[in-house]
C-alpha positions in Angstrom: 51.3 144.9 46.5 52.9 147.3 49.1 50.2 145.9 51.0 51.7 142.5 52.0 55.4 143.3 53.2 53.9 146.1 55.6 51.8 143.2 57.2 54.8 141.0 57.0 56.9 143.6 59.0 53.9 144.1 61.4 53.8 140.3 62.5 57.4 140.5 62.9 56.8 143.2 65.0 54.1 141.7 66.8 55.7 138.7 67.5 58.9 140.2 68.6 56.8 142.7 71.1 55.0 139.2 71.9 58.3 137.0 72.6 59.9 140.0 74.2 56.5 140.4 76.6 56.1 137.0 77.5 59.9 136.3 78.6 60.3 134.6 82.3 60.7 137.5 84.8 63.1 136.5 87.7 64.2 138.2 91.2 67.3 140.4 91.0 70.2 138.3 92.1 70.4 140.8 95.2 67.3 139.2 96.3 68.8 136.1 97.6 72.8 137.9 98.1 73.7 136.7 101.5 70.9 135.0 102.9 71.7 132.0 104.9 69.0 129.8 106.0 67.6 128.6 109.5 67.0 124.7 109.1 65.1 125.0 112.5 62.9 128.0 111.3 62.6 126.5 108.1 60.4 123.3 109.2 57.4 125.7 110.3 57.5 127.3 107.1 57.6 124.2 105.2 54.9 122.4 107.2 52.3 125.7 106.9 53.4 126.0 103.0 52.1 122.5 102.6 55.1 120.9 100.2 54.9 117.4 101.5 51.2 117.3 100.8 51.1 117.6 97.4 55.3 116.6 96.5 55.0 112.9 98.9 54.8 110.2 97.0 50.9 108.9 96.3 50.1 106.9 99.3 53.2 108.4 101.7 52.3 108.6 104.8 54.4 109.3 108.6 58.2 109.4 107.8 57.9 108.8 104.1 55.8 112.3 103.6 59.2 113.8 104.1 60.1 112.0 101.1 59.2 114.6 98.5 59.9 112.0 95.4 56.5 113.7 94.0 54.2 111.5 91.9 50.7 112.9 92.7 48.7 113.6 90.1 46.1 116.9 89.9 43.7 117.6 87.6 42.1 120.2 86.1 40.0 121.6 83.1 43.6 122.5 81.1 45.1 119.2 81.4 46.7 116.7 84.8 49.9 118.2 86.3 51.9 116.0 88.1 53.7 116.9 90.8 57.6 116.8 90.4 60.9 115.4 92.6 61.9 118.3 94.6 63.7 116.1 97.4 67.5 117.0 97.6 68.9 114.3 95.1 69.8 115.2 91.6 66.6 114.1 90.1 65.0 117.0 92.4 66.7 120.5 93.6 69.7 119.0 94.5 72.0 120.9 92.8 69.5 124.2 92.7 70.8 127.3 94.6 68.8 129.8 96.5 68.7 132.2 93.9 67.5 129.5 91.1 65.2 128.2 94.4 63.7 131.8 94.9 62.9 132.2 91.6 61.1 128.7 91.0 58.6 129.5 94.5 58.4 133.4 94.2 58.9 133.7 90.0 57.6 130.4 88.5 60.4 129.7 86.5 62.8 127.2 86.4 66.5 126.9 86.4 67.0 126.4 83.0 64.2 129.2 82.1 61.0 128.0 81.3 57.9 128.8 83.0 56.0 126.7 85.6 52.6 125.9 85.1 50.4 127.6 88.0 49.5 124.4 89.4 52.6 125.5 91.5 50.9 128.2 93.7 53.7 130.7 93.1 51.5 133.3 92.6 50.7 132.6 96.4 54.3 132.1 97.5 55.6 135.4 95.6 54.4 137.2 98.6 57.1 135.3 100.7 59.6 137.0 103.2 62.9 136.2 101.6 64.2 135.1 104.6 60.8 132.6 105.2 62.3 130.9 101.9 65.9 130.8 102.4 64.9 128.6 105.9 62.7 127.1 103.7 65.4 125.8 101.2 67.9 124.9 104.5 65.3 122.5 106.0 64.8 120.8 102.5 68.3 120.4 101.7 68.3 117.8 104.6 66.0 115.6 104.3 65.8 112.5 102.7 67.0 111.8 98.7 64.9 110.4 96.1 65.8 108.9 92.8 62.8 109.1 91.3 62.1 110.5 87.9 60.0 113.7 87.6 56.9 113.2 85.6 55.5 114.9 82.4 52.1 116.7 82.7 49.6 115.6 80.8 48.7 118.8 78.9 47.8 119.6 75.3 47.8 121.8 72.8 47.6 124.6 73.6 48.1 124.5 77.4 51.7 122.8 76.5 53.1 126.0 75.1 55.0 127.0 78.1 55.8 130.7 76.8 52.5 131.4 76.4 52.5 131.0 80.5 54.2 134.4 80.3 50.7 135.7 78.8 49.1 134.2 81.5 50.9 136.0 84.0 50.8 139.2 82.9 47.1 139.0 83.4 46.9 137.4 86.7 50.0 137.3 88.2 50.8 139.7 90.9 52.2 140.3 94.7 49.3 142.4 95.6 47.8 141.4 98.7 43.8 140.2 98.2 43.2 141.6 101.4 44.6 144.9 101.7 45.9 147.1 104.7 44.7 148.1 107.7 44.9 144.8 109.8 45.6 144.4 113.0 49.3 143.0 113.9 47.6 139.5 114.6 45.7 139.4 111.4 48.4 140.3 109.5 50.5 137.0 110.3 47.0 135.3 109.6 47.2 137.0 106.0 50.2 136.2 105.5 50.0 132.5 106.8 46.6 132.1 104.6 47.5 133.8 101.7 51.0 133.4 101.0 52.5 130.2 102.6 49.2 128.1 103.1 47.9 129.6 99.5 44.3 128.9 100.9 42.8 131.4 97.8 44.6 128.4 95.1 41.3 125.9 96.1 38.9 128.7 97.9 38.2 131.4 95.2 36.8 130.8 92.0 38.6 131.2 88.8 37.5 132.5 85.5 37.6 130.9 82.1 41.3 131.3 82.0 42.7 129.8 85.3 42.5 133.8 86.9 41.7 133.9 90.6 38.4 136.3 90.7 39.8 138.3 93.6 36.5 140.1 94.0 35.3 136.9 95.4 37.8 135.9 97.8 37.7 132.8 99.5 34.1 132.2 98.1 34.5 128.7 97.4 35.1 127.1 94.2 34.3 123.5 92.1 36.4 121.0 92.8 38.8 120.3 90.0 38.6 117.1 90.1 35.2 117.4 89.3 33.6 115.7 92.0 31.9 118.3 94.3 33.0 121.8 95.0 35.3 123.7 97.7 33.6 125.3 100.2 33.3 128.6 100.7 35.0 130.4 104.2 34.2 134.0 104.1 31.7 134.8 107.0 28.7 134.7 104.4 29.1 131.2 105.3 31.6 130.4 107.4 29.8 131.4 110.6 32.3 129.1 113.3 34.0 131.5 116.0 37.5 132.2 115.8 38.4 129.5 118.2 36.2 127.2 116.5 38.3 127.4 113.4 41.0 127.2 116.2 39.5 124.0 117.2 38.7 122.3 113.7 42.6 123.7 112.3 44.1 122.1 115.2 41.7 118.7 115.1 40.0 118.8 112.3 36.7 118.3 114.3 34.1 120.7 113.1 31.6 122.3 116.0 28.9 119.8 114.5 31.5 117.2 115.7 32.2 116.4 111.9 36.0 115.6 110.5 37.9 117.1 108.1 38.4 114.9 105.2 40.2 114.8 101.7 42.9 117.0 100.7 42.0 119.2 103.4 42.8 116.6 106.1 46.5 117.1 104.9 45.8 121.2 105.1 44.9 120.8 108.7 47.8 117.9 109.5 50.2 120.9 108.3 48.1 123.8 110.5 48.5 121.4 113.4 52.3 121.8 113.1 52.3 125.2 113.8 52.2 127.3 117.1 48.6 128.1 118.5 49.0 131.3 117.6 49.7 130.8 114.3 46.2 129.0 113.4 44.5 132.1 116.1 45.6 134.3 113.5 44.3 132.6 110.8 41.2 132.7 112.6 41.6 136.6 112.9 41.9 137.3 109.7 39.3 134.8 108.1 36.7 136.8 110.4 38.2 140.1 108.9 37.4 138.5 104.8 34.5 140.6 103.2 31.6 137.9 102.9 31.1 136.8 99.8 28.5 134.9 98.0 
């Protein structure tokens, strides 16, 4: 009989350690003290980020892809997320401050203290300069406002338990870079273009059963999760172009068999078109400096 109040106290325990383990981790506040954002700076990291490709309206297109009323809908084997309103109104980040904006891109968790689903590449953008994501913040405080209502993803049990999230991210969940140190000054910027702002490794590298990114197969191409088709893989096992071929096709979207870019990565190249020349050269650099992977 001493049996069963031993077993009680250890599921209390294991919960506790569980709830306690699980809890959203966020930025110290010194993070974000005194920052002050660059509006001007802040367009080039929003355009090579890629917010307005996934947070436009379904269907935006020229000026209304600055309207970031969300809407778009992604799916994928744990449910359809939906992208939410993050224009500058009150039904979006309006009234968010850097530090509760920090913490949403670089943390996944939201103001109030829940957990983002991953959808949200934050594991990408946790590798941001702080400074990258205060000019961030400045350019998308001013542009246009949107009323619309953010809507609920379509996830079920048990994807729908957001704390378990914080399980989730103590597995996969880090700042390490995927392509460690030494690079050269020029492929540095393209590693931190490619795998922080642009989050290429969210679509290019496979994931395991659990939503993990298999890191040991960078950029090896992955199936589509929509289901139809797969993404391809661009480590030089198969990606042979030049670097100013992938110059060429980032700034044109013409491939050097004089094919064009099309789906969502028309809106990837769109963004990389935005950017200086010697932004997309380094992306260049450093996708020629990615192990080959099968």
């Amino acid at each position: 009989m001493r049996l069963i109040p031993s077993l009680v106290a250890l599921a209390a325990l294991g919960g506790a350690a569980a709830w306690f383990l699980t809890a959203p981790t966020r930025l110290p506040a010194s993070a974000t003290a005194g920052l002050a954002g660059d509006a001007t700076a802040g367009e080039q990291v929003f355009w090579a980020a890629g917010c307005a490709s996934c947070h436009m309206a379904p269907g935006a297109s020229g000026a209304e892809e600055l309207v970031l009323a969300g809407g778009q809908s992604f799916p994928s084997d744990f449910g359809t997320f939906i992208a939410p309103n993050i224009s500058p109104s009150s039904a979006g980040i309006g009234g968010w401050s850097l530090e509760d904006f920090a913490n949403a891109v670089m943390r996944g968790v939201s103001p109030e203290g829940q957990h983002y689903y991953p959808a949200f590449p934050y594991t990408a953008y946790a590798k941001m300069d702080l400074q990258d994501l205060a000019d961030l913040k400045a350019f998308m405080d001013g542009l246009p406002q949107s009323d619309a209502a953010s809507q609920p993803h379509q996830v079920g049990f048990p994807f729908n338990i957001r704390r378990s999230l914080g399980g989730w991210k103590l597995l996969f969940f880090t700042d390490d870079w995927a392509i460690p140190d030494p690079l050269t000054d020029v492929q540095a910027r393209g590693r931190y273009i490619a795998e922080a702002l642009a989050h290429c490794g969210e679509c290019h590298t496979p994931r395991n059963a659990l939503g993990g990114m298999e890191v040991s197969r960078w950029l090896a191409g992955a199936p589509n999760p929509s289901g139809q088709g797969t993404i391809p893989n661009i480590t030089p096992a198969k990606l042979e172009w030049s670097e100013g071929e992938i110059v060429e096709y980032l700034t044109t979207g013409f491939t050097p068999e004089f094919d064009s870019v099309g789906g969502h990565m028309a809106h990837v190249v769109e963004n990389m078109a935005r950017l200086p020349e010697i932004d997309r050269q380094a992306v260049a650099a450093y996708l020629k400096k990615v192990p080959a992977a099968e």
